[in-house]
Rosetta silent file (secondary structure, phi, psi, omega in degrees, C-alpha in Angstrom):
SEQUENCE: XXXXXXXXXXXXXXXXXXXXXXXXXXXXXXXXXXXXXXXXXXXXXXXXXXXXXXXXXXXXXXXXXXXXXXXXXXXXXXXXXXXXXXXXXXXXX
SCORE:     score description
SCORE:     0.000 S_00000001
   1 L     0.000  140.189 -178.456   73.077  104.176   97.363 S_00000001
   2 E  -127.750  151.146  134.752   75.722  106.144   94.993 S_00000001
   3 E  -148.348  161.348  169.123   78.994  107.747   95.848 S_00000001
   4 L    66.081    8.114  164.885   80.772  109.899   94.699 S_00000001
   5 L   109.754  -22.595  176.483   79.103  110.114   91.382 S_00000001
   6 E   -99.614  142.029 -167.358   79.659  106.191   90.733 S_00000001
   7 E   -94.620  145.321 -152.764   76.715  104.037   90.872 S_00000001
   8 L   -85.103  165.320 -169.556   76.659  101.583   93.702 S_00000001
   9 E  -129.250   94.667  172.690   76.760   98.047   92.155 S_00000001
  10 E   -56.652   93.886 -159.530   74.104   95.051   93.810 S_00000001
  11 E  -113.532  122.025  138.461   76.395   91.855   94.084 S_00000001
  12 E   -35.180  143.759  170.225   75.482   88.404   95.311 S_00000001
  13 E  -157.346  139.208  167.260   77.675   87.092   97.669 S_00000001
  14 L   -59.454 -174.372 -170.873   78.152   83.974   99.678 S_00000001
  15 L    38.090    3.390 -167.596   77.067   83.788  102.624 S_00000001
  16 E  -134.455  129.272 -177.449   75.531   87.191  102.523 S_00000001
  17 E   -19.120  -77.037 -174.029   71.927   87.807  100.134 S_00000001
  18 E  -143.158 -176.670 -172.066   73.466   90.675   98.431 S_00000001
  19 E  -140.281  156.271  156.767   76.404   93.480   99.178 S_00000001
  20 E  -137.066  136.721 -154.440   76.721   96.758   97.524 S_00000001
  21 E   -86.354  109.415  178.419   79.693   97.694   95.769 S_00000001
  22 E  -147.985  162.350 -158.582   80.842  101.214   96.077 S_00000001
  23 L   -98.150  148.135 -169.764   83.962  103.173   94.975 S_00000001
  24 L  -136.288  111.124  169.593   85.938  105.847   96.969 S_00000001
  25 E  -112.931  169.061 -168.203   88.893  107.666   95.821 S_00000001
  26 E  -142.958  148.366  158.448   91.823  109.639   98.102 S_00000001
  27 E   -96.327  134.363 -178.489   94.994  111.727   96.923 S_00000001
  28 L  -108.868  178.977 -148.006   98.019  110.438   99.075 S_00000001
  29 L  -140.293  -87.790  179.313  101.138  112.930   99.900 S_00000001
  30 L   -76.656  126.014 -169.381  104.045  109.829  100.565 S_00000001
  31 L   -70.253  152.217  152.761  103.641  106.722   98.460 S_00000001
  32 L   -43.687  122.383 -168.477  103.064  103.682  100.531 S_00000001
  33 L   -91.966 -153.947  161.346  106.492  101.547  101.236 S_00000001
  34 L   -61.108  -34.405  179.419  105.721   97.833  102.568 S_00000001
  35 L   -67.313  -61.234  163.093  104.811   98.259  105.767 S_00000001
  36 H   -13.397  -79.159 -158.684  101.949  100.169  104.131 S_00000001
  37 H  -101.732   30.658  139.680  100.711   97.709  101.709 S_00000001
  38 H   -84.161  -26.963  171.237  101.083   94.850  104.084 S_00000001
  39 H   -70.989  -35.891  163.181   98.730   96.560  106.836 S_00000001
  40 H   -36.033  -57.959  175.699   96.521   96.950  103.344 S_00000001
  41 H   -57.436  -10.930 -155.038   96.600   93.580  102.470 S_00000001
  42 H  -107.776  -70.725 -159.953   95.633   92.659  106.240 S_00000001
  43 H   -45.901  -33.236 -171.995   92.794   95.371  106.360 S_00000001
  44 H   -56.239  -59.033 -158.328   91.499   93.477  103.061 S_00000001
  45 H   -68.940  -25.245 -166.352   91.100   90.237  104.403 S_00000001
  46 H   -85.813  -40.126  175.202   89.433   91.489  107.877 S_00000001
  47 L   -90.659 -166.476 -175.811   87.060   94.384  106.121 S_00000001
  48 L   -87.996   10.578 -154.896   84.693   94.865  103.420 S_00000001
  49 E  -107.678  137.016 -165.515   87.198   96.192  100.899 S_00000001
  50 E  -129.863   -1.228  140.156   87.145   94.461   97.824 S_00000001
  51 E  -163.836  139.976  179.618   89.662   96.041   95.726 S_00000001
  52 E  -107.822  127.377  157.773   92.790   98.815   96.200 S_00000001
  53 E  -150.666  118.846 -167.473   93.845  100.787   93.317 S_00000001
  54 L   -93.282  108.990 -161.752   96.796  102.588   93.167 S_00000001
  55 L   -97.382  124.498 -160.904   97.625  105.279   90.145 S_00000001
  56 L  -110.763   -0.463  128.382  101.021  106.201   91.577 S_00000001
  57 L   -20.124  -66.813 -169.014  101.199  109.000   88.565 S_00000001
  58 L   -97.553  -27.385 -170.654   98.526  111.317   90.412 S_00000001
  59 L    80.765   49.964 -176.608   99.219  109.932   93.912 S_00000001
  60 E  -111.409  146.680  157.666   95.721  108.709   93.817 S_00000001
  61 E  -108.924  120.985  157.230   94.082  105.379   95.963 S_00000001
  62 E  -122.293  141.468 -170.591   90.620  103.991   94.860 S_00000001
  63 E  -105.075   78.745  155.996   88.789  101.886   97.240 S_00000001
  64 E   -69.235  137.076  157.806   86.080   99.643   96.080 S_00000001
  65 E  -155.838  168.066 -164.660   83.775   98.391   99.140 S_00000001
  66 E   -91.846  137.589  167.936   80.935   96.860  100.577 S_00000001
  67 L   -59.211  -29.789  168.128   78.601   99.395  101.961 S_00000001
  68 L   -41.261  -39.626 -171.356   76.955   96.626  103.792 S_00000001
  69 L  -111.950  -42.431 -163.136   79.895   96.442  106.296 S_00000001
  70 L  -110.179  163.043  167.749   81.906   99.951  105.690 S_00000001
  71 L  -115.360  179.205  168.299   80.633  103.612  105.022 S_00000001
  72 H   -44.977  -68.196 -135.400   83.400  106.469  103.301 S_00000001
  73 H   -95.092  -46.205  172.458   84.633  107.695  106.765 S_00000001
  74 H   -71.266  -25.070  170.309   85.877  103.892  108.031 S_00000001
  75 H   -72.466  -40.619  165.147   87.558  103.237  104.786 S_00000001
  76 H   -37.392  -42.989 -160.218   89.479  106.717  105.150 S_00000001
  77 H   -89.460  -28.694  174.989   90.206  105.582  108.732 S_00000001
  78 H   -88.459  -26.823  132.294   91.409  102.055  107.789 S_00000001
  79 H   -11.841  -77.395  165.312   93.515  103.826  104.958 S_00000001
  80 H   -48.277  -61.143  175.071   94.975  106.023  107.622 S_00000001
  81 L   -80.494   27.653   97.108   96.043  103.504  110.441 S_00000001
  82 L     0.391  -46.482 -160.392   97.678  101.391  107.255 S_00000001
  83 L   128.049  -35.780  171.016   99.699  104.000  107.096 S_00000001
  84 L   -32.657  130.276  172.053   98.614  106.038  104.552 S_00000001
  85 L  -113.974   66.995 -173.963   99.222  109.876  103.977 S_00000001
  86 L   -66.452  151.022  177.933   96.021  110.710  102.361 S_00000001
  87 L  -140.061   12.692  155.277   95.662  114.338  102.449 S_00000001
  88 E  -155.918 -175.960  177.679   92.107  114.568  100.429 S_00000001
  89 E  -114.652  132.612 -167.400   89.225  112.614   99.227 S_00000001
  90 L  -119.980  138.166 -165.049   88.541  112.887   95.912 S_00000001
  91 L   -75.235  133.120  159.978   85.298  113.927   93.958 S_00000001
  92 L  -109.053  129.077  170.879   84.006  112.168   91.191 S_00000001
  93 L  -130.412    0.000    0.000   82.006  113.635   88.935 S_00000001
C-alpha cells in the first residue's frame, strides 16, 4: 500500500502481527488554538494515528497512520471534528 507518493512502512506492533505506517498531509486555513489540539491529542489515543505534524509556516498538518485501522478519508474526518480548518489535502510527489 503507498500514499501519496510515500512508501507505506511494515511495523511490528504489540498486540497486533504487523501495522502499516502511512503518511497523509492537509493545508489548514485557521491554526488550531487548544481546544483543537486537545480533541487531537484525544483522537490519538482512541485511533490509529501515530504521529501529528504541524509546519505552522505553510499551514500544513501531516498525519502518520495505521492503515490497518484508518484509510485517508477517516483521518480527514477525525481532523475535521477536532476542529480543524483543513481546506485541501496535499499531494506528495
Amino acid at each position: 500500500m503507498k500514499s501519496a507518493g510515500s512508501p507505506a512502512q511494515k511495523l511490528l506492533c504489540p498486540g497486533k502481527d504487523f501495522m502499516t505506517a502511512v503518511d497523509v498531509s492537509f493545508r489548514y486555513g485557521m491554526p488550531p488554538g487548544e481546544a483543537e489540539m486537545r480533541a487531537l491529542g484525544s483522537a490519538r489515543e482512541v485511533y490509529g494515528i501515530r504521529a501529528l505534524r504541524f509546519d505552522e509556516k505553510n499551514k500544513t498538518v501531516s498525519v502518520e497512520f495505521d492503515a490497518t485501522r484508518l484509510n485517508e478519508k477517516n483521518v480527514e474526518a477525525l481532523l475535521r471534528r477536532a476542529g480543524l480548518d483543513l481546506t485541501e489535502k496535499i499531494s506528495l510527489s
